[in-house]
C-alpha positions in Angstrom: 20.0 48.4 -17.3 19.9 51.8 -15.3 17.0 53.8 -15.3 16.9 57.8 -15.0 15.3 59.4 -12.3 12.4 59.9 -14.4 11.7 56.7 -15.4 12.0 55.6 -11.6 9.5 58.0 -10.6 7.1 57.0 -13.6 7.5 53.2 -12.6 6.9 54.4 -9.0 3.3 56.3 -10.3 2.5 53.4 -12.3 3.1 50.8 -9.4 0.7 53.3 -7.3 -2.0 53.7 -9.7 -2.1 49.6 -10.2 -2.4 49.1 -6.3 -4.8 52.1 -6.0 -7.7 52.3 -7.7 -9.6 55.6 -8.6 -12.9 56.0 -7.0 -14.5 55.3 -10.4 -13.0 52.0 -10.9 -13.7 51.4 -6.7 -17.2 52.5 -7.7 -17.7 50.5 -10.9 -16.8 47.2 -8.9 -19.3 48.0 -6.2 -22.2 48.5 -8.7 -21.7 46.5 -11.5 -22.4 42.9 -10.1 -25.7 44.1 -9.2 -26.4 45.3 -12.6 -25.8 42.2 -14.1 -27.7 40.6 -11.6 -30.3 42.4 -12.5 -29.9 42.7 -16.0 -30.4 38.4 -15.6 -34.2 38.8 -13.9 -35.3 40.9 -16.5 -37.9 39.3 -19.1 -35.9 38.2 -21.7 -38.2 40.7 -24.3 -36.6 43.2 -22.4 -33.2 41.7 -22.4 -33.3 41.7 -26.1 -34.7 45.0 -26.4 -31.6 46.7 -24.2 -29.3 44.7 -26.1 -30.0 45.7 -29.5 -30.0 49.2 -28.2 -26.7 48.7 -26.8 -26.0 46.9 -30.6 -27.3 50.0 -32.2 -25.5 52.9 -30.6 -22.0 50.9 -30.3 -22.2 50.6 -33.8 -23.4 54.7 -34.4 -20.3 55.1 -31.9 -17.7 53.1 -33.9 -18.8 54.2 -37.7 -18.4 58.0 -36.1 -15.4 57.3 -34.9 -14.0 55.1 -38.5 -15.4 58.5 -40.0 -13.0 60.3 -38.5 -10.4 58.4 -39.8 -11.0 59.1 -43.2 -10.9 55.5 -44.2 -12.5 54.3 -47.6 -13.8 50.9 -46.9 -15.4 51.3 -43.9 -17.7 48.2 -44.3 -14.6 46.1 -43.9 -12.8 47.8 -40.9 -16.3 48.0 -39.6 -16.7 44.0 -39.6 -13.2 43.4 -38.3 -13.8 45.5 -35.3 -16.8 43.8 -35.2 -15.1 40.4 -34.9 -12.0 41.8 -32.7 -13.9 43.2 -30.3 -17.6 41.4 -30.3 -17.4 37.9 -31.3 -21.4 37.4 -31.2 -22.9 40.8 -32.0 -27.0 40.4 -32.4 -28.0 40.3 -36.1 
């Protein structure tokens, strides 16, 4: 299979965006193990507290964007996302 000259020079930009991150994604890698590191000596009250936080605007988040889809049942997609993307979300 030949490709075009287009499709080289996409495959060529997709090959250098894999080996090169952006300076966000350098930056996320830096700061994110100590976040979680800290995130693990907080009191566990706390813990809970940020985590149903996190719970509750994820959810606000997802049932905006399901409203913009202008489905019906959104109870249903709402708990299969749910269970796609969150396997133990806090009750």
């Amino acid at each position: 299979m030949l490709l075009s000259f287009e499709e080289r020079a996409q495959l060529a930009r997709a090959k250098f965006l894999l080996e090169n991150p952006s300076l966000a994604a350098k930056i996320t890698a830096a700061i994110e193990i100590p976040i979680e590191k800290g995130f693990g000596q907080l009191p566990a009250g706390w813990r809970t507290t940020i985590q149903e936080a996190t719970n509750k605007a994820l959810m606000s988040a997802l049932n905006v964007a399901v409203g913009t889809m202008g489905i019906k049942k959104v109870t249903n997609l709402r708990q299969r996302f749910i269970k796609a993307l969150w396997p133990c979300p806090a009750q």
